[in-house]
Structure formats: structure tokens, C-alpha cells
N, C-alpha and C positions, 0 to 999 in steps of 0.2 A: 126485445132486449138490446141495449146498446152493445156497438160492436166494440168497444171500452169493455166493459160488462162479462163479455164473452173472452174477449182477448185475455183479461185477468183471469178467469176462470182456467183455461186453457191452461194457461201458466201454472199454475196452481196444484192442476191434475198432473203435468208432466213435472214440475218439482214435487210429488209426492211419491209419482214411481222411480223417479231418480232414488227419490231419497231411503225407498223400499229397498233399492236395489244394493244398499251401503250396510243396511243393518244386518246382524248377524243373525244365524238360523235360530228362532225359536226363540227371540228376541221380544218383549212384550214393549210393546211400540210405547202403550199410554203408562205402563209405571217411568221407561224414558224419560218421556214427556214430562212428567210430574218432576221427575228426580232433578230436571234441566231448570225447571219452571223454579221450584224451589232454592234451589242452589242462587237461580238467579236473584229471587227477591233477595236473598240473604247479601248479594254484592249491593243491592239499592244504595245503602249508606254510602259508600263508594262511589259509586260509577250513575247515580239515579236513575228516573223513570227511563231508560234508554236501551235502542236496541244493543248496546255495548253491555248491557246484565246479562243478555244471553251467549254472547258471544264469548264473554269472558268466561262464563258458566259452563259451557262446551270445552273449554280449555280446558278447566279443572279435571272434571269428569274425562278427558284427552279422548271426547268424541271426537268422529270428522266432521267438518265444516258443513255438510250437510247437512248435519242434526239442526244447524238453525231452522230446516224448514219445518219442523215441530211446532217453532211457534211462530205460522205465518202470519200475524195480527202484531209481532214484534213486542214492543214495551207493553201492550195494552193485554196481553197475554200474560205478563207477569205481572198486572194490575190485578187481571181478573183471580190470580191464584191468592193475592192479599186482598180480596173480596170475600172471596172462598171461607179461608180461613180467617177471617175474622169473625164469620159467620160461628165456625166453631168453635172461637175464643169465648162469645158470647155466651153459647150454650153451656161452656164450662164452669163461665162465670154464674149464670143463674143455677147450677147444679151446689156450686159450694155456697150460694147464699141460700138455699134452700137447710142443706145439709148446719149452716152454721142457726137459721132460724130455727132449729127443730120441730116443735110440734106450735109452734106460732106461724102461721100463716103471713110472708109480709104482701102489704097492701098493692095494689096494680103500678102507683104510683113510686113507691119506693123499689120495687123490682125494675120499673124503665128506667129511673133515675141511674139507679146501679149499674145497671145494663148499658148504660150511655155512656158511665164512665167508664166499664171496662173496656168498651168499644174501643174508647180512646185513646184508652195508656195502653192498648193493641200497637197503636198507630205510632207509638213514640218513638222507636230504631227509625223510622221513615218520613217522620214529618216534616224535617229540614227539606226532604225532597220532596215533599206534597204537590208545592206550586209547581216544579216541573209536569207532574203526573197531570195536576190541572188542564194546565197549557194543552196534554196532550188528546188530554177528554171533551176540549174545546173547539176539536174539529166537528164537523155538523152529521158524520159517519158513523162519530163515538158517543153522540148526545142519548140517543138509543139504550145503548146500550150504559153506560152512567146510570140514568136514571131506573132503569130495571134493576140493579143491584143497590142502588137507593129503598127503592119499594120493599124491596127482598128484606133486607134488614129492618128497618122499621115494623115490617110486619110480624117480621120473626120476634122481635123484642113485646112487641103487642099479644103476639103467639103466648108467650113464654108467660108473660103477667099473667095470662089469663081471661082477655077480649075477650068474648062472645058476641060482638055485636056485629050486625049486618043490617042494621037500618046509616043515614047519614053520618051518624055517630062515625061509624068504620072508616070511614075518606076524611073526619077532620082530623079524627085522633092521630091519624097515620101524616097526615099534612102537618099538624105543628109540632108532630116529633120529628119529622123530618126537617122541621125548620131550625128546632132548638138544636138539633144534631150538628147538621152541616153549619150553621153556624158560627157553631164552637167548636167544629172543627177548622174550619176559615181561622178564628182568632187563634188557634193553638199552632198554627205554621209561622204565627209573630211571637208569640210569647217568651218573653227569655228572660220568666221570674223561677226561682227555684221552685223546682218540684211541680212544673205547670202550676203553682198557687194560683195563679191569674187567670189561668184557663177551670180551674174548677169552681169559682167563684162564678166567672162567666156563663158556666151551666148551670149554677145552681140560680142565679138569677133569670137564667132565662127559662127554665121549668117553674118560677114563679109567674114569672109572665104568662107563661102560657095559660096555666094554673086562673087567672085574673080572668083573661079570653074565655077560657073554658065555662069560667061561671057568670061571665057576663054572656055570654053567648045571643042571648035574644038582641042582645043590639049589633047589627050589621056593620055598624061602620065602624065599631072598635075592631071587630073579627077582621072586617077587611085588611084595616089599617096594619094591622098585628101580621096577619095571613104576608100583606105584600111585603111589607120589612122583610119578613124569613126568607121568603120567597126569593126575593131580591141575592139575600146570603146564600140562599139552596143552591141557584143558578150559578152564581159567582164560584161556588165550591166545586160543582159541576163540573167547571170550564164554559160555561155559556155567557158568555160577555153581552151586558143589557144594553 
């Protein structure tokens, strides 16, 4: 282990009983946590992806300044709670399209489509500050982790339609919904048509496309073609600079 490595560690463990030693008896550390982490995202519009959401967030709440050690990962901490819950927006969102389909079953296809969009108008109080959050998912520390909560939702969205698959199927499906995702999420940080018109047009064209891929599938160099374009956008969304 590098001695970097360890020295960080150290630190970490002695700001934890410091910061033990501040809280009050009988104190539940992680609903804290939570209440800090939340408050913060809610300043994002404000203050953006920055360690100044938590700090100002501990104001509110008129914790002590130790509480920042709660969220030792800083802004990427308040990242991970609007990963979190967007996870659960989604699932709300397939619950009332279910409830509004009744006893019609809709198709795998229009439940991800759905699901895409709710994802996104999730994202709308935050997206002016996206490309900061980007910038800050672009260090080579955070790429890790980025793309796990990538997978995470597209899977879940996959989940949710109703997937069963676990032959190849399983890795492309999950690869060009990730494309069409992040992509239009990329264009929705520009967009400044009302009502994101311009960003849902953009999805809805690019689940054609995929749609295209899909069924041409036995030809490799369209799939490629298609795969790296998204690809290109996934990374770019990411924060991975090509």
C-alpha cells in the first residue's frame, strides 16, 4: 500500500472519531448523513456540484463544522444521493405508468422510452450544473465509480420493462440504452428550447436509431458505428475526456 494510501486512510479514521466525538448521545449518524446530503443536493441550483452544497447544508441544519466529515468524498457524495434517488424517481415513474396502462400491458420498448424520460425531467432543477458535476466525474478516481451507477440504472430500467435475457442480448441492450441515455443527457445541459422540446425530440430520435441497430444487428459495422458514436457521448457525459 502506498504510503499516500495509508496516510489518507489515517486521516480519515482520526476525522471520524473527531467527528464522533461532536455528535450528540443517541444521535443516528446515517439518517444525519442523509438529512446533510439531501439538504445539500437541494442548494445544487445555487451553489453547484461543490463542496460549498455541504457546507452551506450544515449551516442550515446549524450543525458543527465537523458534520462536513460525513461526506468525506465532498460534492461526489451529493452526486451519489442524486443517483440514488433518481433511481427511485424511476421506479415511481414505472409504478404510475403501469397503474395509468391498466390491464394493457405496455410494450418493453415504450416502458424504457418512458423511463428515459422520466429519468430526465428528474435531472431538470440540476442540469444547468451538470457540466460542473461532469468536470468533477472526470477525474480518473471518480470514473469507477460514474460508471457503476450508469449500469445501475439502465439495468434497472431494463429490470422494470421486463428483460429476461442473459444471453449477449443482456450487454447490448444495456450498451445502447446507455448510449441513448447519456447522450441526451449531454444535449439537455445545452438545450434552451422551451419545455426541453429539443431534448425530447432528441431522445425520441435516438431510440429510433437504436431501434434501426437493433434490427440490423447481424451487420457489425453499422452496430459498431452506432455503439462508438454513443459511446463517444456516454464517456463525454461521464466526464471522461477521449
Amino acid at each position: 500500500m502506498h504510503a499516500a494510501t495509508t496516510a489518507s486512510m489515517v486521516a480519515r479514521r482520526l476525522a471520524a472519531a473527531r467527528l464522533m466525538s461532536t455528535m450528540p448521545e443517541g444521535a443516528d449518524i446515517n439518517e444525519i448523513r442523509q438529512q446533510l446530503l439531501r439538504t445539500a443536493l437541494q442548494l445544487v441550483p445555487e451553489y453547484s456540484f461543490t463542496d460549498k452544497t455541504i457546507t452551506e447544508a450544515a449551516k442550515l441544519h446549524e450543525y458543527p463544522s465537523t458534520l462536513r466529515g460525513l461526506a468525506p468524498n465532498g460534492a461526489r457524495d451529493v452526486i451519489e444521493v442524486l443517483f440514488e434517488d433518481g433511481i427511485e424517481h424511476v421506479r415511481q415513474a414505472h409504478a404510475e405508468l403501469l397503474e395509468q396502462s391498466g390491464e394493457k400491458k405496455p410494450g418493453m420498448t415504450k416502458v424504457v422510452t418512458h423511463l428515459s424520460r422520466a429519468r430526465l425531467e428528474y435531472m431538470i432543477p440540476y442540469i444547468r450544473q451538470w457540466p460542473d458535476a461532469v468536470q468533477l466525474l472526470a477525474h480518473p478516481t471518480n470514473v469507477p465509480f460514474a460508471l457503476h451507477h450508469l449500469h445501475k440504472l439502465v439495468d434497472e430500467m431494463w429490470h422494470l420493462a421486463g428483460d429476461k435475457s442473459f444471453d449477449t442480448n443482456y450487454y447490448s441492450k444495456r450498451a445502447l440504452l446507455a448510449g441513448v441515455y447519456t447522450s441526451t443527457e449531454l444535449f439537455m445541459t445545452k438545450d434552451q428550447s422551451p419545455g426541453f422540446e429539443q431534448t425530447w425530440e432528441f431522445l425520441n430520435a435516438r431510440f429510433r436509431d437504436s431501434a434501426k441497430v437493433g434490427k440490423a444487428a447481424s451487420d457489425v459495422k453499422t452496430t459498431l458505428e452506432w455503439g462508438a458514436s454513443n459511446l463517444k457521448g456516454l464517456l463525454m457525459s461521464r466526464g471522461i475526456r477521449l
